[in-house]
Structure formats: structure tokens, C-alpha cells
mmCIF file of the N, C-alpha and C atoms, coordinates in Angstrom:
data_MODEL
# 
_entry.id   MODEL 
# 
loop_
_atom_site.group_PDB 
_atom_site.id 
_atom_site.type_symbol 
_atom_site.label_atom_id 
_atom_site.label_alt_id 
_atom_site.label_comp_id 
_atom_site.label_asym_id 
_atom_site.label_entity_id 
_atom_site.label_seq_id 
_atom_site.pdbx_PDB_ins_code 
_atom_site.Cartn_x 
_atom_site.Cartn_y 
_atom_site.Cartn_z 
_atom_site.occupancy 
_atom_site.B_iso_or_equiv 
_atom_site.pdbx_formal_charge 
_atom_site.auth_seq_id 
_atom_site.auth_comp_id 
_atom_site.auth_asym_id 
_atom_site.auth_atom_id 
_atom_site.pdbx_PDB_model_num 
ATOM 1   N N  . UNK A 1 1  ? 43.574 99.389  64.130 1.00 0.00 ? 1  UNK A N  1 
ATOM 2   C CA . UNK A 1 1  ? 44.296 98.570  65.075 1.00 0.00 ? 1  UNK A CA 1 
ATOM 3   C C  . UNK A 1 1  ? 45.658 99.187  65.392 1.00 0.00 ? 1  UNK A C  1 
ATOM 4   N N  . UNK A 1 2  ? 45.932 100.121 64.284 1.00 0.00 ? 2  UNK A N  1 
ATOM 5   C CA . UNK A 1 2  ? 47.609 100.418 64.557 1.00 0.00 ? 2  UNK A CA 1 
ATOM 6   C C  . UNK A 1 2  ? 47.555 101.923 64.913 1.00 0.00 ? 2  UNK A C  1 
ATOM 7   N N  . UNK A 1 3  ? 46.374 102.118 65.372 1.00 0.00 ? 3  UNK A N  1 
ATOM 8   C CA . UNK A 1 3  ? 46.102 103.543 65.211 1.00 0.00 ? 3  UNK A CA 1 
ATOM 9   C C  . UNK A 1 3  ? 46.818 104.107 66.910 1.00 0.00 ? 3  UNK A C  1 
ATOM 10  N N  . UNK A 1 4  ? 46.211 102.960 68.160 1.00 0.00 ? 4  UNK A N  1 
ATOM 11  C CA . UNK A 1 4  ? 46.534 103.468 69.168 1.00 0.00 ? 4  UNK A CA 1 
ATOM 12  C C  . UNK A 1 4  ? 48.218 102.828 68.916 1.00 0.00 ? 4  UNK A C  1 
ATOM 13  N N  . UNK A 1 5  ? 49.497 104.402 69.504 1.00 0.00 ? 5  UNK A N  1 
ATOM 14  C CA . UNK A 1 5  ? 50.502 103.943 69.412 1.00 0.00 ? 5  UNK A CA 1 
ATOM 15  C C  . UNK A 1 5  ? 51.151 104.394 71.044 1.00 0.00 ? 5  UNK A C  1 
ATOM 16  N N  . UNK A 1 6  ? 52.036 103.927 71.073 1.00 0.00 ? 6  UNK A N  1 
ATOM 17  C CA . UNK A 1 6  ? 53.253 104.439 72.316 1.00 0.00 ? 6  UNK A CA 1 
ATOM 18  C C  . UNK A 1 6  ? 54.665 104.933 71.731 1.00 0.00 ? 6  UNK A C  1 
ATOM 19  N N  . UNK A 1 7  ? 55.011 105.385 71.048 1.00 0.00 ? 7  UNK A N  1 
ATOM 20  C CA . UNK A 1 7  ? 56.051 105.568 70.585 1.00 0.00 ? 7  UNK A CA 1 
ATOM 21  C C  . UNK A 1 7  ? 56.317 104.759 68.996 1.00 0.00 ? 7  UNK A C  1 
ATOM 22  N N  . UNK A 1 8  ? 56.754 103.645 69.332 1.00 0.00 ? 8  UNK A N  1 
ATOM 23  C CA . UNK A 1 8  ? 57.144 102.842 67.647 1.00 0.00 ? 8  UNK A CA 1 
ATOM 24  C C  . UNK A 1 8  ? 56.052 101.815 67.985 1.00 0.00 ? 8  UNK A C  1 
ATOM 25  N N  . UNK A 1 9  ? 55.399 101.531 69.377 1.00 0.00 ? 9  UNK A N  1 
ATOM 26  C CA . UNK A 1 9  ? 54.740 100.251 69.934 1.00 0.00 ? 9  UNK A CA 1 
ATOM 27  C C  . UNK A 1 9  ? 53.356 100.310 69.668 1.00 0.00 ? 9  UNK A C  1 
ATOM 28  N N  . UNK A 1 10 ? 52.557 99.678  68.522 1.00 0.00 ? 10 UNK A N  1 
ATOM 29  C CA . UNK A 1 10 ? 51.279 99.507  68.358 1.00 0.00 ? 10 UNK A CA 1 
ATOM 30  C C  . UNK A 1 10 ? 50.794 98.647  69.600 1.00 0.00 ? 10 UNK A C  1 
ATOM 31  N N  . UNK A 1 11 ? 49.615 99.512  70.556 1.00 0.00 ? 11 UNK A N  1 
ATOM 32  C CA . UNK A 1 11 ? 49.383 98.961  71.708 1.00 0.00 ? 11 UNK A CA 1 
ATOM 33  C C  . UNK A 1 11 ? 48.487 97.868  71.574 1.00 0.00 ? 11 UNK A C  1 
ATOM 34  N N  . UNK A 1 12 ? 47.863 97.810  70.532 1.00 0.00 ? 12 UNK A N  1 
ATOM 35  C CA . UNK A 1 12 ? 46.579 96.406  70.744 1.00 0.00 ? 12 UNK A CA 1 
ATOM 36  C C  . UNK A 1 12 ? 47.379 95.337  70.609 1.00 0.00 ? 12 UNK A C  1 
ATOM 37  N N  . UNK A 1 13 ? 48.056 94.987  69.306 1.00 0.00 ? 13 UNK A N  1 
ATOM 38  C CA . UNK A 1 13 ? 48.514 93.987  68.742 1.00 0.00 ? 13 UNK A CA 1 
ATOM 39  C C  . UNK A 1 13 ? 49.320 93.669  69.772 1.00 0.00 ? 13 UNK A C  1 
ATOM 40  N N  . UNK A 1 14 ? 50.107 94.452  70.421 1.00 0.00 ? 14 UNK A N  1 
ATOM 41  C CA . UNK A 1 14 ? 51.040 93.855  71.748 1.00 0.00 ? 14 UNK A CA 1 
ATOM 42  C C  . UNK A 1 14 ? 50.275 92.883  72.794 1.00 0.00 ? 14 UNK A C  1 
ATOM 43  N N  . UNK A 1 15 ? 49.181 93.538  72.685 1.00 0.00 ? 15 UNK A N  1 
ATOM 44  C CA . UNK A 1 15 ? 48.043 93.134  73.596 1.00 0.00 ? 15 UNK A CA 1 
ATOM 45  C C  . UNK A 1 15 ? 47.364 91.854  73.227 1.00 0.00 ? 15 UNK A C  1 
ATOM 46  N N  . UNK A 1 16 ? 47.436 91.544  71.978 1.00 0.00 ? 16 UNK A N  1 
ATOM 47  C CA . UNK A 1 16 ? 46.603 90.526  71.465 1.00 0.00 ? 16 UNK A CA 1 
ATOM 48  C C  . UNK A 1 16 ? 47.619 89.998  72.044 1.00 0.00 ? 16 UNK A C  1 
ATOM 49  N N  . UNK A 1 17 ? 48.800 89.537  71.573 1.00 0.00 ? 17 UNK A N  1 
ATOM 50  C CA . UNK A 1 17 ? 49.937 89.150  71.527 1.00 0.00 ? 17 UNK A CA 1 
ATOM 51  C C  . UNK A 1 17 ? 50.357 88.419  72.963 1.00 0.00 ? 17 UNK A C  1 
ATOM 52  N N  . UNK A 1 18 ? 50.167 89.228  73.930 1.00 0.00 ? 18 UNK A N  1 
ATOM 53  C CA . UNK A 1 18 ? 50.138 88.794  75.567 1.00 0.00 ? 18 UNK A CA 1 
ATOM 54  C C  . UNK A 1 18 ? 49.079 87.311  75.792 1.00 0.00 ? 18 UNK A C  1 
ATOM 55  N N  . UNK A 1 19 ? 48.063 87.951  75.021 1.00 0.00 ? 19 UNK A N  1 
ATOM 56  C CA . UNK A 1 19 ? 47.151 87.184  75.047 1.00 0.00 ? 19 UNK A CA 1 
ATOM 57  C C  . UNK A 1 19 ? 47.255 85.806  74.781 1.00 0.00 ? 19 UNK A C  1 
ATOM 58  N N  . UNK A 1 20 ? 47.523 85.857  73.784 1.00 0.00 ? 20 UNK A N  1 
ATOM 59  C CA . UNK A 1 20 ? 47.825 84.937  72.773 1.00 0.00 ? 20 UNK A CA 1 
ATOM 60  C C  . UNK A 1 20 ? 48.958 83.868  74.015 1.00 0.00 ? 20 UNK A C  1 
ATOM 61  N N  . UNK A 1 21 ? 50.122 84.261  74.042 1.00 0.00 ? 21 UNK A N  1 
ATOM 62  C CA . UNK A 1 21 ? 51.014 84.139  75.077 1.00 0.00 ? 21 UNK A CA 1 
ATOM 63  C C  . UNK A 1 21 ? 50.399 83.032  76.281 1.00 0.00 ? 21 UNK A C  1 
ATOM 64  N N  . UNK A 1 22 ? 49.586 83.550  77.074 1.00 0.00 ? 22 UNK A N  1 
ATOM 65  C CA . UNK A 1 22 ? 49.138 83.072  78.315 1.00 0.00 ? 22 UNK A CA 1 
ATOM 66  C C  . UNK A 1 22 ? 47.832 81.977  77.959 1.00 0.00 ? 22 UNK A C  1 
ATOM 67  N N  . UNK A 1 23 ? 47.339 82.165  76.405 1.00 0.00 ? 23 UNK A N  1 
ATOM 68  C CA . UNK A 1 23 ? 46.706 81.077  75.681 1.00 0.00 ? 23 UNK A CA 1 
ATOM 69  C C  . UNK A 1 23 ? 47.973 79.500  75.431 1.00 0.00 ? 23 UNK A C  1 
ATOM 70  N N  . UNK A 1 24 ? 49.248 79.797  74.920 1.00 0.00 ? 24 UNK A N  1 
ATOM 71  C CA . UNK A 1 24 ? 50.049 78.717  74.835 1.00 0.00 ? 24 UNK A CA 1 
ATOM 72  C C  . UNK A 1 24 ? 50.523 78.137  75.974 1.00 0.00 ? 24 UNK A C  1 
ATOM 73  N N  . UNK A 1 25 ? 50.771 79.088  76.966 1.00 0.00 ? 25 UNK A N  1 
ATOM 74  C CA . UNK A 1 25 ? 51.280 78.585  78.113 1.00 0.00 ? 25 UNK A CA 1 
ATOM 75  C C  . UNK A 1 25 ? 50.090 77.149  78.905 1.00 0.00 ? 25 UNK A C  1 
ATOM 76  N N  . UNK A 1 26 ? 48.875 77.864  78.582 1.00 0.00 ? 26 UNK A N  1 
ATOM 77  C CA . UNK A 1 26 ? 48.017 76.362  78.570 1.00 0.00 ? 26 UNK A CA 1 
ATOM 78  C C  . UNK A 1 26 ? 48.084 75.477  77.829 1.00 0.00 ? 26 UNK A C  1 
ATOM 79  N N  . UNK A 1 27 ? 48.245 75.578  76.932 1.00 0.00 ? 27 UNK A N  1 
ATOM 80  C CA . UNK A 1 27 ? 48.691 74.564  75.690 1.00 0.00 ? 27 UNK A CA 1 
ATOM 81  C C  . UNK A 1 27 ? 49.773 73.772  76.003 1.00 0.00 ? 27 UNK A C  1 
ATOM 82  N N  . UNK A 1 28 ? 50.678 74.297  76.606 1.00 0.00 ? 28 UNK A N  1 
ATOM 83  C CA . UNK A 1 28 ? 52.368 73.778  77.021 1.00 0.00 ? 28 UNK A CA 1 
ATOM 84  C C  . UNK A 1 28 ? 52.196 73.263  78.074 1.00 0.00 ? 28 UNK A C  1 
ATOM 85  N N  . UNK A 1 29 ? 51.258 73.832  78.839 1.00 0.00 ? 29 UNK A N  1 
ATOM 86  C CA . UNK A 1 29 ? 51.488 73.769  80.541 1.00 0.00 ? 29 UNK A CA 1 
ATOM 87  C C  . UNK A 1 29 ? 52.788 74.592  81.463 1.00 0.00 ? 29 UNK A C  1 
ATOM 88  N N  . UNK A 1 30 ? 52.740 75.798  80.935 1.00 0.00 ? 30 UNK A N  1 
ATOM 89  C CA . UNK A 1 30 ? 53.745 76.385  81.169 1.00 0.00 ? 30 UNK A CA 1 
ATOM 90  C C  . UNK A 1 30 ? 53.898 77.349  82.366 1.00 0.00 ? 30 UNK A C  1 
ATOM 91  N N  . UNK A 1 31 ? 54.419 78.313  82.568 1.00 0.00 ? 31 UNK A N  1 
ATOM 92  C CA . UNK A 1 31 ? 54.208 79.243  83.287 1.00 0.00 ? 31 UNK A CA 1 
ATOM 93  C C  . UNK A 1 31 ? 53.195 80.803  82.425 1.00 0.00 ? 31 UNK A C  1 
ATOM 94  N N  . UNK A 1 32 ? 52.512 81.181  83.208 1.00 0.00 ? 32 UNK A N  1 
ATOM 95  C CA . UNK A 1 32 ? 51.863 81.788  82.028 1.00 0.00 ? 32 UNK A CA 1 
ATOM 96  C C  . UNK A 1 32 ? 52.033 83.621  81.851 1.00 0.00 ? 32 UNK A C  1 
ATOM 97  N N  . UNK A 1 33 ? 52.540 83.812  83.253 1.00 0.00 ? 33 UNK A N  1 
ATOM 98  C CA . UNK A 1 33 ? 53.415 84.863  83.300 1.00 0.00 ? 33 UNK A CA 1 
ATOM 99  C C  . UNK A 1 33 ? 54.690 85.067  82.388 1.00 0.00 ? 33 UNK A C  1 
ATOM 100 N N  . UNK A 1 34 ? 55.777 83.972  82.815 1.00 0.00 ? 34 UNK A N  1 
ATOM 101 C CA . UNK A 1 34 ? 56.406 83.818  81.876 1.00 0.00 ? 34 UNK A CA 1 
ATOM 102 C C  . UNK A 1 34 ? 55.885 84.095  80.083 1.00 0.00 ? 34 UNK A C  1 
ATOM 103 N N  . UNK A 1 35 ? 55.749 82.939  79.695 1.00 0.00 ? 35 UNK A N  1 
ATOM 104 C CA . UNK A 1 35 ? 54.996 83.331  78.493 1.00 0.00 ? 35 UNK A CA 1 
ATOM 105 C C  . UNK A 1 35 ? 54.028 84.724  77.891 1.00 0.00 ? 35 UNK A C  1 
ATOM 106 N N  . UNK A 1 36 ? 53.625 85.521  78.531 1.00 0.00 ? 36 UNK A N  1 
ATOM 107 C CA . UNK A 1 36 ? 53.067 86.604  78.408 1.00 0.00 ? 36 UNK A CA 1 
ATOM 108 C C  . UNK A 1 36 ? 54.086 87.992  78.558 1.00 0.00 ? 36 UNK A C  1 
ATOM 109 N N  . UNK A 1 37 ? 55.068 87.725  79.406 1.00 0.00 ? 37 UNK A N  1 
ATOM 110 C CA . UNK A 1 37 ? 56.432 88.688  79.457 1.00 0.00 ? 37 UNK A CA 1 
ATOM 111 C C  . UNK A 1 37 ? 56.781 88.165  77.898 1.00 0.00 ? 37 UNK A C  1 
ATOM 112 N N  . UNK A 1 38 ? 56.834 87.368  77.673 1.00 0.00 ? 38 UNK A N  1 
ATOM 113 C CA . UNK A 1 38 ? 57.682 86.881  76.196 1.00 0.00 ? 38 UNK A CA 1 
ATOM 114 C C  . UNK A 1 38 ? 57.404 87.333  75.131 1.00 0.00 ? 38 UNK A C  1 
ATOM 115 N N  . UNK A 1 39 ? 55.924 86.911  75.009 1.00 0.00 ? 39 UNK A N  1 
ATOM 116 C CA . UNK A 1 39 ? 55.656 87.368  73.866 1.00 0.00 ? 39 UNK A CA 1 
ATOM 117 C C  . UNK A 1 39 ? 55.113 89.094  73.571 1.00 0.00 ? 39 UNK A C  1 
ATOM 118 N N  . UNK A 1 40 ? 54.888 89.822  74.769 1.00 0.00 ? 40 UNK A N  1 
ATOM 119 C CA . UNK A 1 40 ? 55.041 91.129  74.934 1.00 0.00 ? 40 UNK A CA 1 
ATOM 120 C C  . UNK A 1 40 ? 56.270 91.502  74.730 1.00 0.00 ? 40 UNK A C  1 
ATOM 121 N N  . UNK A 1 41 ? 57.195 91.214  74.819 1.00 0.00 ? 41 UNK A N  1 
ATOM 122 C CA . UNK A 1 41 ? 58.991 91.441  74.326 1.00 0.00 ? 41 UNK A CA 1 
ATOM 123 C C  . UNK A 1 41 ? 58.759 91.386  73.212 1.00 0.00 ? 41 UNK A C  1 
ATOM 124 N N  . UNK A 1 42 ? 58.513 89.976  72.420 1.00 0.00 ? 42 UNK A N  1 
ATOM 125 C CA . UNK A 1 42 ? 59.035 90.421  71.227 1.00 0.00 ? 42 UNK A CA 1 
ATOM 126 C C  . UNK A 1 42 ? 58.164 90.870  70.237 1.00 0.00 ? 42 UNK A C  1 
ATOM 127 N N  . UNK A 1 43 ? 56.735 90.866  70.642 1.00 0.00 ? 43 UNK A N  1 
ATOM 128 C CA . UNK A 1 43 ? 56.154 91.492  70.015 1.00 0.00 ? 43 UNK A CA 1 
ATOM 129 C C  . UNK A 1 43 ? 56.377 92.555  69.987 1.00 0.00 ? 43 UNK A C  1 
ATOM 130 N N  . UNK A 1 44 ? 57.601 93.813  71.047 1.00 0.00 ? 44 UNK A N  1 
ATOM 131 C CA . UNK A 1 44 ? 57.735 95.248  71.106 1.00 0.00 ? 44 UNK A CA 1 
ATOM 132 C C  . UNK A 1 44 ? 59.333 95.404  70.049 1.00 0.00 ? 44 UNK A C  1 
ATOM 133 N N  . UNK A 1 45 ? 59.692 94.098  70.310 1.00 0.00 ? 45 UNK A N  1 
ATOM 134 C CA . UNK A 1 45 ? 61.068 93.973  69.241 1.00 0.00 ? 45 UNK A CA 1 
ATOM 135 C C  . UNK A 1 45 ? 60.970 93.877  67.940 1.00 0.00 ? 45 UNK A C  1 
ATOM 136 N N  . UNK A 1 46 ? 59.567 92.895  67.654 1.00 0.00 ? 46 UNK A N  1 
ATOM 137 C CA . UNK A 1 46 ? 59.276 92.967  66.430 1.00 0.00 ? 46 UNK A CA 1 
ATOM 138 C C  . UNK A 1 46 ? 59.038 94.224  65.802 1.00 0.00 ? 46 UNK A C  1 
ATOM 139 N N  . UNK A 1 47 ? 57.984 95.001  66.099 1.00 0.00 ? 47 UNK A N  1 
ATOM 140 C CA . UNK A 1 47 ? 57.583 95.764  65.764 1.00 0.00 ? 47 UNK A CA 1 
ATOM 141 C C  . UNK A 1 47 ? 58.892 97.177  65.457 1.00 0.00 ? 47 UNK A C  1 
ATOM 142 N N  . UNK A 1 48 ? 59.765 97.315  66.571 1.00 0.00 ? 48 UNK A N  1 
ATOM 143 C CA . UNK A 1 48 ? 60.873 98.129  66.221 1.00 0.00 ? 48 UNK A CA 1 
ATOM 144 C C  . UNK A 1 48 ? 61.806 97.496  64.935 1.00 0.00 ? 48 UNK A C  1 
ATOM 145 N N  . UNK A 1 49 ? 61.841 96.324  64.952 1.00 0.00 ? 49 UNK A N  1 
ATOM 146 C CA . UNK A 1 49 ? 62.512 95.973  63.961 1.00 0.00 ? 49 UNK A CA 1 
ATOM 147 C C  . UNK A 1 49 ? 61.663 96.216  62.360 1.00 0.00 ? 49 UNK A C  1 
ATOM 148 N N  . UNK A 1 50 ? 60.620 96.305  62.600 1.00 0.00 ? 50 UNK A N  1 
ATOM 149 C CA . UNK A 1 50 ? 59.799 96.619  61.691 1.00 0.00 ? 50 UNK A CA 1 
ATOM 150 C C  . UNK A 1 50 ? 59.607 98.659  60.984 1.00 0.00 ? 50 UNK A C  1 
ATOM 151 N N  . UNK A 1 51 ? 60.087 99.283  62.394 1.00 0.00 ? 51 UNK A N  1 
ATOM 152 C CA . UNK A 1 51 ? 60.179 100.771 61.759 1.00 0.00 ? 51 UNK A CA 1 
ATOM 153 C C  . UNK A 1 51 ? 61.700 101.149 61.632 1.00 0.00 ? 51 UNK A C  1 
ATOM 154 N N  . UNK A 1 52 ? 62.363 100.171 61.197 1.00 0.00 ? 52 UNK A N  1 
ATOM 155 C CA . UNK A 1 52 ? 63.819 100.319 60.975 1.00 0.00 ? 52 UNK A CA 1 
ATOM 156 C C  . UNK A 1 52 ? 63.922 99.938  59.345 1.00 0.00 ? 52 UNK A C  1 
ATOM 157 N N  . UNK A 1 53 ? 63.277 98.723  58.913 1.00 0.00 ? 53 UNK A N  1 
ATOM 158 C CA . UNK A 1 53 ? 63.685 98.319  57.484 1.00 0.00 ? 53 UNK A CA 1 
ATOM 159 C C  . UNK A 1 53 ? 62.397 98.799  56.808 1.00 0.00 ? 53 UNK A C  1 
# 
């Protein structure tokens, strides 16, 4: 899963992650764009914060 990368950015899990995203935004009733920019952010923040400590 962590195999395909972009730099520090494991590409699936980002991907699940989007996913996941535009899954809550139904849940919320939200915008689902919104929500899918979001959690693609910080899933790319997380992950840098993760090859730092």
C-alpha cells in the first residue's frame, strides 16, 4: 500500500482518504468537493508530519 510513493506522499492511502472524505460529506450533507480537498490535505500533512518524527 505504501509502496506507490510521490515524494514523502503515499498515493493510495491519500486516495482512500479522498474517498473516505466525499463518503462523510454524505453523512453531513456537506459539500463533497469541499470535504475531499480536506481530507486529501491533511492526509498529505499527515503523512509529512509523519517522515519528520
Amino acid at each position: 500500500m505504501y509502496l506507490v510513493r510521490v515524494f514523502w506522499i503515499p498515493v493510495i492511502p491519500v486516495i482512500i482518504l479522498g474517498a473516505f472524505g466525499t463518503l462523510m460529506s454524505r453523512y453531513f450533507r456537506g459539500n463533497a468537493v469541499l470535504w475531499l480537498v480536506l481530507y486529501v490535505i491533511l492526509g498529505i500533512a499527515m503523512s509529512f508530519i509523519g517522515t519528520i518524527v
